[in-house]
Every structure is written in C-alpha cells, then in structure tokens.
C-alpha positions in Angstrom: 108.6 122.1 136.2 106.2 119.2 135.5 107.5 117.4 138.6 107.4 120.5 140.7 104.1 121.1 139.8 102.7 117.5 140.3 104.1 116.9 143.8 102.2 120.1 145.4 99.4 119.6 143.8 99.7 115.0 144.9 101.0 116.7 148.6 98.0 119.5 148.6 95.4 116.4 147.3 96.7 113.9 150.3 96.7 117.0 152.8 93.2 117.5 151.8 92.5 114.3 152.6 93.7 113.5 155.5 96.5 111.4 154.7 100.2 111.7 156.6 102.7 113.0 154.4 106.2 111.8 155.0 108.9 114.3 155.1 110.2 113.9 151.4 112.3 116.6 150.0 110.4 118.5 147.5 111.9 118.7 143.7 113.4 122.0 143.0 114.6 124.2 139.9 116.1 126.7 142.5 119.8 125.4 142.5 119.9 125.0 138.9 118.1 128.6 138.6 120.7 129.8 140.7 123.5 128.5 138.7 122.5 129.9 135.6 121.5 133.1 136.9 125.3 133.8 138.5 126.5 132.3 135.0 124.4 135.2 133.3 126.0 137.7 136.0 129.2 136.3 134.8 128.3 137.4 130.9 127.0 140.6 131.5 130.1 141.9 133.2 132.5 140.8 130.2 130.0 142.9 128.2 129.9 145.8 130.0 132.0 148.8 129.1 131.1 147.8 125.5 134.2 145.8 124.7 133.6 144.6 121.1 135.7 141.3 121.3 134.3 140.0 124.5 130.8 141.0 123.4 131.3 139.1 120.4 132.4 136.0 121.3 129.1 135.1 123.5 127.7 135.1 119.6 130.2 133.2 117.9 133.0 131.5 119.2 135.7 131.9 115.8 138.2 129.1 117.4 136.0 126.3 118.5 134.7 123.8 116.2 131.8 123.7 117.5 130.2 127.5 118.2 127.5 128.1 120.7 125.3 131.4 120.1 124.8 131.9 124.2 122.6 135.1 123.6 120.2 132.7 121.7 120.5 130.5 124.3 119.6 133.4 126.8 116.9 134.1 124.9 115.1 130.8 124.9 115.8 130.6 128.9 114.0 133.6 129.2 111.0 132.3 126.6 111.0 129.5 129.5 110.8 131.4 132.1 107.9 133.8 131.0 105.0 131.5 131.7 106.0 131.3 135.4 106.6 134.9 135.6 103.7 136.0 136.8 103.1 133.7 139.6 106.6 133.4 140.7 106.4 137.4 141.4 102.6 136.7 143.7 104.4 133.8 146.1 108.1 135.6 145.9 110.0 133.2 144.1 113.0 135.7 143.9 115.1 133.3 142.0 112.8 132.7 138.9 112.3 136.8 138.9 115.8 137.9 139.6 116.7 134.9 136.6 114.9 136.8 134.6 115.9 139.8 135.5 119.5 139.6 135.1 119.0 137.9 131.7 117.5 141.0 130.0 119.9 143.0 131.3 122.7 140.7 130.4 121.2 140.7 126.6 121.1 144.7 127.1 125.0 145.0 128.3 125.6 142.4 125.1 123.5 144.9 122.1 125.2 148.2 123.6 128.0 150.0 121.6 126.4 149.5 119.5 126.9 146.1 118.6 125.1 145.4 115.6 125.8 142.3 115.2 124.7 141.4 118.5 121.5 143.6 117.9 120.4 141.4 114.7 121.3 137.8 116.5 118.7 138.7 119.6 116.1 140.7 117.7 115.7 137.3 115.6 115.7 135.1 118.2 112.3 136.9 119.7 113.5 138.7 122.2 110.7 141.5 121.2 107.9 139.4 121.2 109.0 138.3 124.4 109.0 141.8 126.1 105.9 142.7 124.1 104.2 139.5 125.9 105.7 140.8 129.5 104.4 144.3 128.9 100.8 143.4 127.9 100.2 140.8 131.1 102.8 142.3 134.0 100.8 145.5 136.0 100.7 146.5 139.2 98.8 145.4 142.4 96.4 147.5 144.1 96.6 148.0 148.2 94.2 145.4 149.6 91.0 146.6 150.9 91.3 147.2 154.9 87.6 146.3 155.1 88.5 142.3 153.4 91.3 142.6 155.2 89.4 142.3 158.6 87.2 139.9 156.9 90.2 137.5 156.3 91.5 138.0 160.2 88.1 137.1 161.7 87.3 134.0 159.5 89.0 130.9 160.5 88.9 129.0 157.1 91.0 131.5 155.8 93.6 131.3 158.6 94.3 127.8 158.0 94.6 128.1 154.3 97.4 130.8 155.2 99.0 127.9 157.3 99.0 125.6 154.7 100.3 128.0 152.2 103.0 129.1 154.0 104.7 126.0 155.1 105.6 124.9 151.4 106.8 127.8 150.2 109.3 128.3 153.2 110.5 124.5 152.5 111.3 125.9 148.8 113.1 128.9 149.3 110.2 131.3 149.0 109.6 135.0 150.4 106.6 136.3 151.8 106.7 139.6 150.0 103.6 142.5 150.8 102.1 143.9 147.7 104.6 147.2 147.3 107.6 144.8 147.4 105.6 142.5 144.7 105.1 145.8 142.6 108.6 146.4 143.0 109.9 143.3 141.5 107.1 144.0 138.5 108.6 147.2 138.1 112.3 146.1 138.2 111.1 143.1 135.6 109.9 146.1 133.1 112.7 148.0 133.6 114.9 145.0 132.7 113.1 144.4 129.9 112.9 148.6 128.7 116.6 148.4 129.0 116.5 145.6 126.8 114.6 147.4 124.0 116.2 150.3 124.3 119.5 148.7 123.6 117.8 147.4 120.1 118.6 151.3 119.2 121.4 152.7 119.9 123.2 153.1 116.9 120.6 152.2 114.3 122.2 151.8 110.7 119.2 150.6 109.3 115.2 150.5 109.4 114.5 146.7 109.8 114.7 146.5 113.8 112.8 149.8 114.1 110.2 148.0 111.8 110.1 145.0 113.5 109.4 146.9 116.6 106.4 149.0 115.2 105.2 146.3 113.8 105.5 143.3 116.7 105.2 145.2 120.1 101.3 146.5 121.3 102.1 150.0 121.8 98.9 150.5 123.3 100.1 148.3 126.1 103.4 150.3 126.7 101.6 153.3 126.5 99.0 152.3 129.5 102.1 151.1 131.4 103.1 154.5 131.0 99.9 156.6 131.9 99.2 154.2 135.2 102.7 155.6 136.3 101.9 158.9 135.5 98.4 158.4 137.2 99.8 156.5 140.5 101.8 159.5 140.4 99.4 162.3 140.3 96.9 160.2 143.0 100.2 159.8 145.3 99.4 156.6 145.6 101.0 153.7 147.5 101.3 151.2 144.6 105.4 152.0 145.0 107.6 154.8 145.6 107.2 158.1 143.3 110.8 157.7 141.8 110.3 153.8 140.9 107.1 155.0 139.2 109.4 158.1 137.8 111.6 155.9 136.3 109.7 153.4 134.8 107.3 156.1 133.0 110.3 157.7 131.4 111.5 154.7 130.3 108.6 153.9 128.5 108.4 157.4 126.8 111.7 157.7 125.8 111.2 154.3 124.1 108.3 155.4 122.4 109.8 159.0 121.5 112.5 157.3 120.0 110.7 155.1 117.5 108.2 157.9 116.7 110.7 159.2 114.1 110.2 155.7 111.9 106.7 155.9 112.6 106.2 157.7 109.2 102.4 156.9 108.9 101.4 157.8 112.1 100.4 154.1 112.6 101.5 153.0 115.6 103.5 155.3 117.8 101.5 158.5 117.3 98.2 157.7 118.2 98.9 155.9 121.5 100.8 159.1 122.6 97.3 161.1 121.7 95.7 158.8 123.7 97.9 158.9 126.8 98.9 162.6 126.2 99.0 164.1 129.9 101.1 161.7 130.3 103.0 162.0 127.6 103.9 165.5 128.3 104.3 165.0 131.8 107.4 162.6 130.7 108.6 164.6 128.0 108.9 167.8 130.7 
C-alpha cells in the first residue's frame, strides 16, 4: 500500500511539474485482492447450509500439525482493509469493497447454526470493534448541488483536474461510480457487516457475547444509521432506492431489538431507541 501510495503521489508531483512521465506500470494490490477475495468466496460456500464439520475446520484443522485459524486470519484482512474503506468506495475501487464485503459475509456463513465455537474464535479476534468502527465513519452521500454542479462545467481548472483524475484510475482498474451507486456499495458494506453481527446471536447459550456487544459497539451510531434510512425514506429521497434503505433500517432494528432483552439497565440499547423512536416504530411495524 505504501508503494501504491508513493508512486501517485511522485507521478502527481512530476505531473505537476512539468516533467514527462514514462509509461511505467503502476504497483497494484488488485490481483492479489482478487485472489483472496475468490479464496473467501470459496470458504463461505463450504459454510453455507451450516454444515458443522466443514465450518469447523476453517478454525482448527484436527489432522495437520500445524493448524491455521483462517477466520482469524479473515479477520485481520479485514482490520487491513478498513482504513482504505472509505476512499476505495469515493474513486470505485470495487475490488477493495467487494473484498470486504464478501469477507463479512464469509465470517457470517462460518458463526451460523449456530456455531459456537466459531462465534467465540471471531468475536475475540475483534471482529465487533471492527463493525463498530465501519458503522460510526461509513454514511451516505448527499445528491450534488445542480447549482456547483454548473459551477464545475463552466470553470476550466476544474476540467483539467477531472482529466488528470481520471486517467490513473482507469490504468488501475477503477470505476467511475455516481453518487447512488457509491451509496449503494456503503449500504451493501453495512449490510455485510449487520449480517455479520447478527450471526454473533443466533443461538446464544451464554451472556458474554451479548455483553461484549453492549458494551464495545456505539449504539448511538447504529441507531442514526437507522433513523437516516427511515428519514431518506419519509423525504423520498434520492440517496438510494426505498427497498435498499428498507432493508438496511430493519437490519439495524432487529439487531438492536434483539440485544435489548440483555440490556437489563437500560444502558445502552433503550435510550437510543427513545431517541430515534419514529423510527423505531416505523421498523418494528
């Protein structure tokens, strides 16, 4: 990434400047990205329909000498791949999103069952904290402004800086994406990652990943994710389509609804539904 990083910004510098760049092949993750995403494709099919042995053996690998726990491992990719999330989503790199896509849905496919087991090896390996930090930085775009937009068309700085943009990010595999298909991959992101929590409790035998939950994810956050679908909703507006927005809200409430019942104290579940509750009870109906 450090590479990647420094040669656009050496090649932007030189451009900048001037200076002829030769036609050098830019450093890329994408092949690599690619590779691992179809491997996690690969995972989250031998976990789906819940078949114990298969599910298993991604954790602990009984005949090996050496065992590798790959929903750890998926775990840290993912921890990798948060920092870029945000950016990757605004210039359409579809591989670093749909990598980490498919990765909480793989870990989802993995917990389901339930597997407990599975459930305790993720939830310690920070899988939480990592949807807690996607939740709290990941919202949605508003429509641009017409009147900037005719700003942007009649000054000719900013048509040149569109060149310039443009012609790396086609060299490197990149989409040019409009705002409702960039809200669009947000929302299939916090889906992904919904899924992923919601997998945490099915089956619950105990209170300690309930706790951990209460206690590690902002529920505030969730709960404005929730009330700005229910608002976009309401407004009809064009943020992205009124099921997507459907969807996601539930998702979120249902979440929330669930974990309400170990919210004894009314700490942290009950107070944000207060807060939010027209939307709230536009979900629950």
């Amino acid at each position: 990434k450090r590479r990647i990083k420094q040669y656009w910004a050496e090649r932007t510098a030189k451009e900048a400047a001037g200076l002829v760049m030769e036609d050098v092949v830019a450093p890329s993750l994408g092949s690599n990205l690619r590779s691992i995403t179809e491997l996690i494709k690969f995972m989250r099919r031998m976990c789906m329909g819940q078949h114990v042995q298969l599910q298993n053996i991604l954790r602990n690998q009984k005949l090996n000498k050496v065992s590798i726990n790959f929903l750890e491992e998926i775990v840290k990719y993912l921890v990798a791949l948060e920092p870029e999330l945000m950016e990757a989503i605004q210039v359409g790199d579809l591989v670093v999103v749909e990598g980490a896509i498919r990765g909480f849905l793989m870990l989802g496919e993995a917990m389901r069952g339930p597997n407990h087991a599975n459930q305790d090896s993720v939830a310690h390996a920070g899988l939480i904290d990592l949807g807690d930090r996607i939740f709290g930085k990941v919202y949605f775009e508003e429509p641009p402004n017409p009147s900037s937009k005719k700003m942007n068309l009649k000054t000719p700085s900013s048509r040149k800086m569109s060149i310039k943009v443009e012609e790396p990010e086609n060299r490197n595999g990149l989409v040019s994406l409009d705002f409702k298909a960039r809200n669009r991959l947000r929302s299939r992101l916090k889906d992904a990652v919904t899924t992923a929590l919601l997998s945490f409790l099915e089956g619950v035998e105990s209170t300690s990943i309930p706790d951990k939950m209460l206690t590690t994810v902002q529920w505030s956050a969730i709960s404005t994710q929730m009330s700005k679908c229910h608002l976009a909703m309401m407004r009809g507006s064009e943020i992205l389509d009124y099921s997507q927005l459907r969807d996601e809200g539930i998702q979120y409430y249902f979440l929330m609804k669930y974990l309400l019942a170990y919210d004894e104290r009314g700490e942290f579940i009950e107070p944000c539904l207060v807060r939010h509750k027209k939307a709230a009870h536009f979900f629950e109906v």
